[in-house]
C-alpha positions as CSV (number, residue, x, y, z in Angstrom):
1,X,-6.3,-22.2,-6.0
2,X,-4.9,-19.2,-7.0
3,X,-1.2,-18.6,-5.3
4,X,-0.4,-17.0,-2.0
5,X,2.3,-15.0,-1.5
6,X,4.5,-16.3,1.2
7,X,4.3,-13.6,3.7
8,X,0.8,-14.2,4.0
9,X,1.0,-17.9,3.9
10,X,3.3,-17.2,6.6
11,X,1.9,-15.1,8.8
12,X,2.3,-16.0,12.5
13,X,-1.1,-17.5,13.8
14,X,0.3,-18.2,17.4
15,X,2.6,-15.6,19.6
16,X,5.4,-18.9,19.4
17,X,5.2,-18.4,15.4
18,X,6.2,-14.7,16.1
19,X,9.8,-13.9,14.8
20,X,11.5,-11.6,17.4
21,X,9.9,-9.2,19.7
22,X,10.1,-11.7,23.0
23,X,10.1,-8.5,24.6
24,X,6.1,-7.5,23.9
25,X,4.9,-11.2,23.2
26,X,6.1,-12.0,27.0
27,X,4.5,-8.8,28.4
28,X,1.1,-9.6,26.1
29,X,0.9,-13.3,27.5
30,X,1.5,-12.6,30.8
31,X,-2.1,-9.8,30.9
32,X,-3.3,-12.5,29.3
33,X,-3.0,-15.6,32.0
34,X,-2.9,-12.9,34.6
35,X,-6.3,-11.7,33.7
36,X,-4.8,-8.1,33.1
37,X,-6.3,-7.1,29.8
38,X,-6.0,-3.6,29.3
39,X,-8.4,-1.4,27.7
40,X,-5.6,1.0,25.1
41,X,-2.9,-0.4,23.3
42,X,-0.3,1.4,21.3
43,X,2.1,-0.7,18.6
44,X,4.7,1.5,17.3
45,X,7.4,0.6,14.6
46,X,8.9,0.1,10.8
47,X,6.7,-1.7,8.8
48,X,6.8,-5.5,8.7
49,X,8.0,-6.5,12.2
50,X,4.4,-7.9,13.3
51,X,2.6,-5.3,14.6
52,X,-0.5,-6.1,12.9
53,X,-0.1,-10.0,13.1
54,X,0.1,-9.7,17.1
55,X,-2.6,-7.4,17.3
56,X,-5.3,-10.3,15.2
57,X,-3.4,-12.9,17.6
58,X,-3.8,-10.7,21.1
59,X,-7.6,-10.1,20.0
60,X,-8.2,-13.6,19.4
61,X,-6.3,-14.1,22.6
62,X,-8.3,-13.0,25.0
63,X,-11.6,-13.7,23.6
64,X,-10.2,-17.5,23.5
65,X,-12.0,-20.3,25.9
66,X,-9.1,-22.4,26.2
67,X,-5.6,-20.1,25.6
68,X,-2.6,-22.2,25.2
69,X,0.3,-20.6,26.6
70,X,-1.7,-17.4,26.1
71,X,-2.2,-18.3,22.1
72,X,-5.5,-18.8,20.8
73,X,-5.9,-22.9,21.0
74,X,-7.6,-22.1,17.3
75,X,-10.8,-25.3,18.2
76,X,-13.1,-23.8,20.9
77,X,-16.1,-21.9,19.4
78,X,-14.6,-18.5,19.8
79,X,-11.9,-18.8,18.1
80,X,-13.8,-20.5,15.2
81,X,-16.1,-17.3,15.0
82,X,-13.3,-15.2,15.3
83,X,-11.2,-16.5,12.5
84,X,-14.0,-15.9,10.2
85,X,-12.8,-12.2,8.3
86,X,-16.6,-11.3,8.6
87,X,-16.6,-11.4,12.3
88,X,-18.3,-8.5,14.5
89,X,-16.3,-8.4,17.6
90,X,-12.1,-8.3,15.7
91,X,-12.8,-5.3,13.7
92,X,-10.1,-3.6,12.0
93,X,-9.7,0.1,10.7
94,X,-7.2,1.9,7.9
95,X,-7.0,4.8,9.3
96,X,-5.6,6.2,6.4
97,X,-8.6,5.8,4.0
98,X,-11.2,6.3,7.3
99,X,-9.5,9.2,8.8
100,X,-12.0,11.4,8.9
101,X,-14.4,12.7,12.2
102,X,-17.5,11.1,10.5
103,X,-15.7,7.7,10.6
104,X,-14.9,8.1,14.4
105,X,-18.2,9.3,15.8
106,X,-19.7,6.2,13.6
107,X,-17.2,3.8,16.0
108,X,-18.0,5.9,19.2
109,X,-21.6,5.0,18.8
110,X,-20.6,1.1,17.9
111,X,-18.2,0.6,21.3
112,X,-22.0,1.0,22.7
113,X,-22.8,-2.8,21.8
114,X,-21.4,-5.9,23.3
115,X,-19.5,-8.2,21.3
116,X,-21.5,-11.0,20.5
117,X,-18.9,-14.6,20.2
118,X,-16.3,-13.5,23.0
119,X,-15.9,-11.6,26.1
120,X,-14.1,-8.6,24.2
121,X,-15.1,-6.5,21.3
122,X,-11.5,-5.5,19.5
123,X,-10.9,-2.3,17.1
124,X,-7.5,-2.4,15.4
125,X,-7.1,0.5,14.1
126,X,-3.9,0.7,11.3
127,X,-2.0,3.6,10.6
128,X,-3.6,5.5,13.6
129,X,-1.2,8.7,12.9
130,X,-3.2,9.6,9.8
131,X,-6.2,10.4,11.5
132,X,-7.4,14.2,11.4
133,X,-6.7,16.3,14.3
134,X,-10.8,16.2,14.9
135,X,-11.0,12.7,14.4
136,X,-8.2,12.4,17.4
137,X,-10.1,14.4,19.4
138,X,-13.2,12.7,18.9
139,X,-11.5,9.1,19.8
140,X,-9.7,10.8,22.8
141,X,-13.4,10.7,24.7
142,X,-13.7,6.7,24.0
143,X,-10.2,5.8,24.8
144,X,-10.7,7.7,28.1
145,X,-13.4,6.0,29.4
146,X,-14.4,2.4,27.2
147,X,-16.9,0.2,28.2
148,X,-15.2,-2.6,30.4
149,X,-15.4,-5.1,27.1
150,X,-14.1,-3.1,24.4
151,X,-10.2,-2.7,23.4
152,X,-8.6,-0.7,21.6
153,X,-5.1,-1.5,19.2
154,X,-4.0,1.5,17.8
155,X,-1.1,0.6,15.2
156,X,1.9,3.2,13.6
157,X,4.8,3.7,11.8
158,X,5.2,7.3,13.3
159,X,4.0,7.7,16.7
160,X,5.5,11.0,16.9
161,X,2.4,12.3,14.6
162,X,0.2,11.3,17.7
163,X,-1.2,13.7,20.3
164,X,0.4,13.4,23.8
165,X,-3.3,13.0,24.7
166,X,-3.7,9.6,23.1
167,X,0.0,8.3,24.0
168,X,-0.9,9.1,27.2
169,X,-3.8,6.5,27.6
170,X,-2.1,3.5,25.6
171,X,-0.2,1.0,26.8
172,X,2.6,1.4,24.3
173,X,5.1,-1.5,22.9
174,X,7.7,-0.6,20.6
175,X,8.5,-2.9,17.5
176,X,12.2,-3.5,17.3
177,X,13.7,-4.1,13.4
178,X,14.6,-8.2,13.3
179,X,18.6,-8.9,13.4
180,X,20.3,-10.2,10.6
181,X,20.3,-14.1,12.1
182,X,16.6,-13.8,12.7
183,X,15.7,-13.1,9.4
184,X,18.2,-15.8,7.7
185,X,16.8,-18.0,9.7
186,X,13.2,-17.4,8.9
187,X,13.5,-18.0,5.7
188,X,15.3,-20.9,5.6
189,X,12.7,-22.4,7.6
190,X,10.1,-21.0,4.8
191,X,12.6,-22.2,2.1
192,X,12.6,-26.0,3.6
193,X,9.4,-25.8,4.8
194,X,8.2,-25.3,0.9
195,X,10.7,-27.2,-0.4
196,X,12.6,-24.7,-2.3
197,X,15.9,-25.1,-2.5
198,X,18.9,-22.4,-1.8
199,X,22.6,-20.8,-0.6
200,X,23.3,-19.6,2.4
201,X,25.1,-17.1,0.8
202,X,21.6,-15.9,-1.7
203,X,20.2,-16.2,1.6
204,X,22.0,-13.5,3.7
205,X,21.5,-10.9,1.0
206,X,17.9,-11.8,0.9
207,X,17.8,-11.5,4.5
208,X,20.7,-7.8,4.4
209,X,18.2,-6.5,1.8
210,X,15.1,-7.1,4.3
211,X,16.7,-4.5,6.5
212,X,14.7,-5.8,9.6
213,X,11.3,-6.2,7.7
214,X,9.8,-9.7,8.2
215,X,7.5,-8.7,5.3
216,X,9.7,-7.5,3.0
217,X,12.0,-10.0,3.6
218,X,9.8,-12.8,2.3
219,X,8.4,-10.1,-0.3
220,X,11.9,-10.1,-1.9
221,X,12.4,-13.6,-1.0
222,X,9.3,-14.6,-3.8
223,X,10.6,-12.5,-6.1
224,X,13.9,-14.4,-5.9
225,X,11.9,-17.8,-5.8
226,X,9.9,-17.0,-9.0
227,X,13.0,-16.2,-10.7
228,X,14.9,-19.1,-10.0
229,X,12.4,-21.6,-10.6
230,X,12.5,-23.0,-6.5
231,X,16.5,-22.9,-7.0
232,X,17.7,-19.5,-5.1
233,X,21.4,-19.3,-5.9
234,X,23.4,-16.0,-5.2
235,X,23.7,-15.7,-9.0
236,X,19.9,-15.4,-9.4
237,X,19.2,-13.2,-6.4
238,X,21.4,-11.1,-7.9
239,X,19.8,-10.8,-11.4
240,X,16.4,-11.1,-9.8
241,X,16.7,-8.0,-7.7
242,X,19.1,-6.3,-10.5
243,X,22.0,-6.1,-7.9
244,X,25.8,-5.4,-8.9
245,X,27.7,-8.5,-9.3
246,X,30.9,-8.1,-7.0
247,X,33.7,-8.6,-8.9
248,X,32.1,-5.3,-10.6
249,X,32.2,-3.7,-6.9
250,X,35.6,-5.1,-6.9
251,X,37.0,-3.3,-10.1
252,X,35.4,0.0,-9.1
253,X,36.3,0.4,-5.3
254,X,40.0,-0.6,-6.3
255,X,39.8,1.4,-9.2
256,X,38.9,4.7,-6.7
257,X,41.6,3.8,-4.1
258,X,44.4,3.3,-7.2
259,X,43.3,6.8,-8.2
260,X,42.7,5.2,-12.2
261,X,39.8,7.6,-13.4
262,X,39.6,5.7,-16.6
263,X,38.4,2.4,-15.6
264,X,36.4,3.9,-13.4
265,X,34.4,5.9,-16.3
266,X,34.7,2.4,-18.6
267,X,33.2,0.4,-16.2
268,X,30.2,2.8,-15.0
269,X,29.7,3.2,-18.9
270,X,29.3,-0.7,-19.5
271,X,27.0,-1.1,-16.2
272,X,24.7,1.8,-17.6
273,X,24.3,0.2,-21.1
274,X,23.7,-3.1,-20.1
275,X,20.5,-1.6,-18.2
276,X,21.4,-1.3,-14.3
277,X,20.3,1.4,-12.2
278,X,22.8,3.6,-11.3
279,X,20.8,4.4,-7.7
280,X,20.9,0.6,-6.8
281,X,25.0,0.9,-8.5
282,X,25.5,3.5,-5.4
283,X,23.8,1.6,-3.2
284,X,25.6,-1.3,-3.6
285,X,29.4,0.1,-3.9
286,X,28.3,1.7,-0.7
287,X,28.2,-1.9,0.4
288,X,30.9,-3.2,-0.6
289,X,33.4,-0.2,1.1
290,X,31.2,-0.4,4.0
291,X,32.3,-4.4,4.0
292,X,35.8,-3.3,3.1
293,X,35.7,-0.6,6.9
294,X,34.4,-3.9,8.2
295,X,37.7,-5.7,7.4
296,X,39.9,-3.2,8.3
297,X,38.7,-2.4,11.4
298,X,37.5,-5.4,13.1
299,X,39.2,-8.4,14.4
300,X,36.1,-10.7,14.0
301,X,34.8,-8.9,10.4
302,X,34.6,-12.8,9.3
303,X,31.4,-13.7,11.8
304,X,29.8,-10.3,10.5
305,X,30.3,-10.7,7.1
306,X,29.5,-13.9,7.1
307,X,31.2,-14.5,3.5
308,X,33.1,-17.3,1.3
309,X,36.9,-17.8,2.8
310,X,37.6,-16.6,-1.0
311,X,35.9,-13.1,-0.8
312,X,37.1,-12.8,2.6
313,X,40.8,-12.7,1.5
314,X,40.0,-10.5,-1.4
315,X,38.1,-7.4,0.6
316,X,41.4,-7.8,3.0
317,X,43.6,-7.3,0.5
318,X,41.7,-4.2,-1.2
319,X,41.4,-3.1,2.4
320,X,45.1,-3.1,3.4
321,X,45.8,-1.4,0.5
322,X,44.4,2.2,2.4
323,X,43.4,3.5,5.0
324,X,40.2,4.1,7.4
325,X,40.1,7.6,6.8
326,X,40.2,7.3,2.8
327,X,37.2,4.6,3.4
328,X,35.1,6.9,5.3
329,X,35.6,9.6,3.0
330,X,34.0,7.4,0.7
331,X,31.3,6.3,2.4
332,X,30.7,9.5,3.3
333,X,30.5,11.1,-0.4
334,X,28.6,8.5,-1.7
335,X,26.1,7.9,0.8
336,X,25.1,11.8,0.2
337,X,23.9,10.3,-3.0
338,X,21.1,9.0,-2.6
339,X,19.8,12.0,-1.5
340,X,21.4,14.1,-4.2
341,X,19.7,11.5,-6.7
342,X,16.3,12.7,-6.0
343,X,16.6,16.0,-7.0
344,X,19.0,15.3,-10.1
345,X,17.9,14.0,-13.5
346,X,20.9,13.1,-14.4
347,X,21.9,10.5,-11.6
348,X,25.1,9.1,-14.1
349,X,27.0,12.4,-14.1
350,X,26.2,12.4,-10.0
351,X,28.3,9.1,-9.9
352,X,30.8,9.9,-12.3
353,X,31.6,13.7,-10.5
354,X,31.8,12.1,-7.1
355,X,33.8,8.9,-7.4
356,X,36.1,10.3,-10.4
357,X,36.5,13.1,-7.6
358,X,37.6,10.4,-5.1
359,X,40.2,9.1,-6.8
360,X,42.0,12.5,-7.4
361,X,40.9,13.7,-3.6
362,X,43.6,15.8,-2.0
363,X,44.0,15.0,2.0
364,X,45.7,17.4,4.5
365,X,49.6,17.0,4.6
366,X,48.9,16.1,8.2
367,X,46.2,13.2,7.1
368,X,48.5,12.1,3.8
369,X,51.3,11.6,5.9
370,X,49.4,9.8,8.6
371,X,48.5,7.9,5.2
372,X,51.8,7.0,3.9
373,X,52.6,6.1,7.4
374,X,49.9,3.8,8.0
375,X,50.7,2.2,4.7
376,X,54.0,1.8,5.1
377,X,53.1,0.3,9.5
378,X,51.3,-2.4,7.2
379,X,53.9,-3.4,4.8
380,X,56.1,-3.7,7.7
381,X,54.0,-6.4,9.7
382,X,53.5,-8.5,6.3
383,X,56.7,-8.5,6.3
């Protein structure tokens, strides 16, 4: 059997297997036992956090005989029909390769026929915004007035592309990116549940690099699996997804706030030949100071970290070593990057310009002194 990758091994068959969104699950199983089914339904946000998996799992849903908590039980004959991908009543649409009017009218004359397994005949239509303005206006007439057994599951990443016209007839739930702990959590349950082993710690960044994307997530999550050979240290992830180590985020953030241009230029030099990308470089410093603001501004920066005691101590004594200001002006210049970088063909000389340019940046007399004193207020308490 050839391999399956585990965000489709793991998709959610059940509205309990759904990670997050309580919110629209709740509201989706009480229409369900409340005999509430509505005829337009709008699924709105980034890509990976379900919407397509709860659409398949609310059309199976209410064609079910026997719903368990308003899942599909998954034995009665409906849902056996229904799970089948060849199925006439679940049909789903990419609106992005069938966008056109001819492709609409073709579904407006389809609605016309009864579904033949369940009570509801289901069109999931993906990517709904790329649809051509005709083609809106020739599903506008459908969604207005259905036949009583046909539903409609219109899904997008940008629902501000759609017509107030449409939004207007939907029942619309909007997808909400996954925290941090949710997706750590997820994949440690897929990690023990395929016996892979792992580190909390190669976990987090897994989970940070996600960025509230259940799919992507586990999509970077194989790719850290296949590298390691089922062993997923931090060490690996970080090879695997070509990351910056950080004792190297280390040398160069201290290096900016010491003002010492030369081991700044060194160090970028050596990460360039040994094959890194300088975008993922930026992103990752970015990071790091971002962690360092963290530590110098919050009382509890250890619960949202969530790092070794050892790297802990380190970031706070980079971070009391300057001041807020000095770390937002840094975040500031080097988040423009990644903007700058797609315009530039020379994204090296970007780097170097900007964070040589840090270390020699020259601060109001007002803000320098509010420096020195700040510096000073800090050596005082340590002492």
């Amino acid at each position: 059997m050839s391999y399956l990758a585990l965000y489709r091994k793991y998709r959610s068959r059940t509205f309990e297997e759904i990670v997050g969104q309580k919110h629209i699950t709740q509201s989706l199983i009480n229409q369900i036992n409340n005999n509430q089914v509505g005829h337009a339904y709008l699924f709105t946000g980034t890509r990976g956090t379900g919407k397509t998996s709860i659409a398949k799992i609310f059309a199976r849903a209410i064609n079910c005989m026997k719903p368990v908590k308003g899942s599909p039980c998954g034995k009665c004959d409906a849902c056996k029909a229904l799970g089948d991908n060849v199925n006439v009543d679940i049909l789903e649409i990419d609106a992005a390769s069938n966008n056109r009017v001819d492709e609409i009218r073709d579904l407006r004359e389809r609605v016309k026929y009864p579904p033949v397994v369940g009570k509801y005949k289901v069109y999931i239509i993906d990517e709904v915004h790329m649809l051509t303005d005709s083609a809106f206006n020739a599903l506008l007439k459908t969604l207005e007035e259905p036949p009583e057994y046909v539903v409609f599951i219109l899904a997008t990443t940008e629902v501000h592309k759609l017509p107030a016209t449409i939004l207007s007839r939907c029942m619309r739930f909007d997808f909400k990116l996954l925290s941090q702990k949710e997706l750590e959590d997820h994949v440690k349950y897929v990690f023990k549940d395929s016996g892979i082993k792992y580190e909390d710690e190669a976990v987090s960044i897994i989970a940070t690099l996600g960025a509230g994307s259940v799919r992507d997530t586990l999509s970077i999550a194989d790719m850290c699996v296949a590298y390691s050979n089922n062993n997923v240290t931090y060490s690996s992830v970080v090879e695997a997804i070509g990351l910056t180590d950080r004792e190297t985020l280390k040398i160069l953030a201290t290096s900016v706030i010491d003002g010492d241009e030369g081991v700044l230029l060194q160090n970028i030099d050596a990460i360039a030949k040994s094959g890194k990308n300088i975008t993922q470089l930026s992103k990752d410093l970015v990071g790091y100071i971002r962690d360092l603001l963290v530590v110098k501004t919050c009382k509890g920066y250890a619960d949202i970290l969530k790092l070794p005691e050892a790297q802990l101590k380190e970031l706070q004594a980079i971070a009391d070593k300057t001041t807020n200001e000095r770390l937002i002006e840094m975040l500031t210049r080097l988040s423009r990057l990644e903007n700058e970088y797609r315009y530039s063909t020379n994204p090296r000389g970007l780097l170097e310009i900007t964070i040589v340019s840090l270390c020699s940046f020259e601060m109001t007399e007002l803000n320098a002194l509010k420096t020195r004193v700040k510096i000073l207020e800090s050596k005082l308490k340590g002492n």
